[in-house]
C-alpha distance (Angstrom), angle and dihedral (degrees) to the residues before:
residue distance angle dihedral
X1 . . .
X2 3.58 . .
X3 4.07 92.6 .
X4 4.02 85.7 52.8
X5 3.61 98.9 50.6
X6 3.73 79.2 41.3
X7 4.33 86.3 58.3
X8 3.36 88.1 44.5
X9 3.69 94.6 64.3
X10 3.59 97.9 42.9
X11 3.96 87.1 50.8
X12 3.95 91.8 52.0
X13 3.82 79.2 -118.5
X14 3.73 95.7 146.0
X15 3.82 111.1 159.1
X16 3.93 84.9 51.8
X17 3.56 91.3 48.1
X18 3.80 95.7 52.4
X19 3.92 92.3 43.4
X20 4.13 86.0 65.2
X21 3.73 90.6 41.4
X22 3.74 86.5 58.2
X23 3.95 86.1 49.0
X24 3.71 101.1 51.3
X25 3.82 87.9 37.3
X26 3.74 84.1 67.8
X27 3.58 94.8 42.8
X28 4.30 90.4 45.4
X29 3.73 97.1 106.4
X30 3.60 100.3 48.6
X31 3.71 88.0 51.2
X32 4.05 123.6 109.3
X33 3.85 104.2 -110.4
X34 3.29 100.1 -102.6
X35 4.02 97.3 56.7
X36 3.93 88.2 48.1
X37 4.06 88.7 60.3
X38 3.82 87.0 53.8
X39 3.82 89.7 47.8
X40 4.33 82.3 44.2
X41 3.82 81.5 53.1
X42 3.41 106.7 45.8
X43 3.84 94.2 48.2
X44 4.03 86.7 52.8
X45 3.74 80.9 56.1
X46 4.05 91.8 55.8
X47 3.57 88.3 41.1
X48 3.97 98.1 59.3
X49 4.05 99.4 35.2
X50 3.73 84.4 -165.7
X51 3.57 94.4 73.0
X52 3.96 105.0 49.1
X53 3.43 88.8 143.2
X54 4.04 132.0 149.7
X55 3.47 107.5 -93.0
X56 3.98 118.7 -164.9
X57 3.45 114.9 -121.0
X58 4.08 129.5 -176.0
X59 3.88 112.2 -118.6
């Protein structure tokens, strides 16, 4: 999920992207560590629309 909210962005497809935000907020907690600093950045990324930039993540 995080690599399609990730497409999202890069295809200015916003609603979609925040409807798998919401998703993998839910799922945050039960995340390894790593994935939930992804989900930490991605929601910095909605939080600052300025900076809705592609952000490489490890698969």
């Amino acid at each position: 999920m995080l690599n399609e909210t990730k497409d999202h962005l890069a295809e200015n497809r916003t609603d979609q992207a925040q409807k798998t935000m919401n998703r993998l907020r839910m799922l945050k907690s039960s995340l390894p560590t790593e994935r939930q600093l992804d989900i930490d950045r991605l929601d910095a990324m909605f939080a600052d629309d300025s900076s809705l930039i592609a952000l490489p993540f490890k698969h």
